[in-house]
Steps between C-alpha positions, in 0.01 A plus 500: 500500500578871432311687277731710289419869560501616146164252524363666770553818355285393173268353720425850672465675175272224348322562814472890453397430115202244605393763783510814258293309255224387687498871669462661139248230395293616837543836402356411152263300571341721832494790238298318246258372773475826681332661131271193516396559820487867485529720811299424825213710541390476865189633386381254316643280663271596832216417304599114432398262781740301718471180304603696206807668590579162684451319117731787300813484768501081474443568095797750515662257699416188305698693157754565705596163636462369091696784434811362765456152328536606162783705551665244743509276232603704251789715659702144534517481107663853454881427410784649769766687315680299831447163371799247476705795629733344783281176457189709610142322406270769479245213520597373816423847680281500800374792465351432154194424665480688741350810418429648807657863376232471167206402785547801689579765307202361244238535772639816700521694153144445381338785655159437499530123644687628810223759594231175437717295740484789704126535540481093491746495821303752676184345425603146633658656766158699605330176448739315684537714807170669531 
């Protein structure tokens, strides 16, 4: 069966409109979290034990992965101004829920949990590979 191409066309933009929503939502979102978490202070930071810092990266990390199911649920109920439009179903898009754009650019833009995961990789690698 061939797809008409005024379809496929739709279908890319619906595709561009689900990916540049989920990238502002990260955006949003990393912002608010990054004034919750407030910048990293290696300082104080050196004074916390192992077993701490360990705890606050799987906590940041725990929010996050709530975060990704919340919005992963939610993005799908956002209209398409590309609905019905060549016989489009927004609904029926793949990449609905698949957020992997909003996953990445959430945690790579929250400043403070990178340099954590930072410190946590090095410390599991110097406990790993002593």
């Amino acid at each position: 069966m061939s797809i008409n191409p005024g379809f496929r066309l739709i279908k890319i933009l619906d595709i561009g409109y689900v990916t540049i929503i989920y990238f502002l939502l990260a955006i949003i979102i990393a912002v608010l979290l990054n004034k919750i978490y407030g910048e990293y202070n290696e300082k104080d930071e050196k004074k916390k034990s192992t077993f701490r810092k360990s705890l606050d990266v799987v906590g940041m990390i725990w929010i996050n992965g709530i975060i990704m199911y919340i919005v992963r649920n939610l993005v799908p109920l956002i209209p398409s101004p590309f609905n019905n439009i060549y016989g489009f179903k927004h609904a029926r898009l793949k990449e609905l829920e698949s957020a992997y754009v909003f996953d990445f650019v959430l945690i790579y833009t929250q400043t403070n949990l990178v340099k954590r995961m930072g410190v946590f990789f090095d410390t599991v690698k110097m406990y790993l590979f002593k």
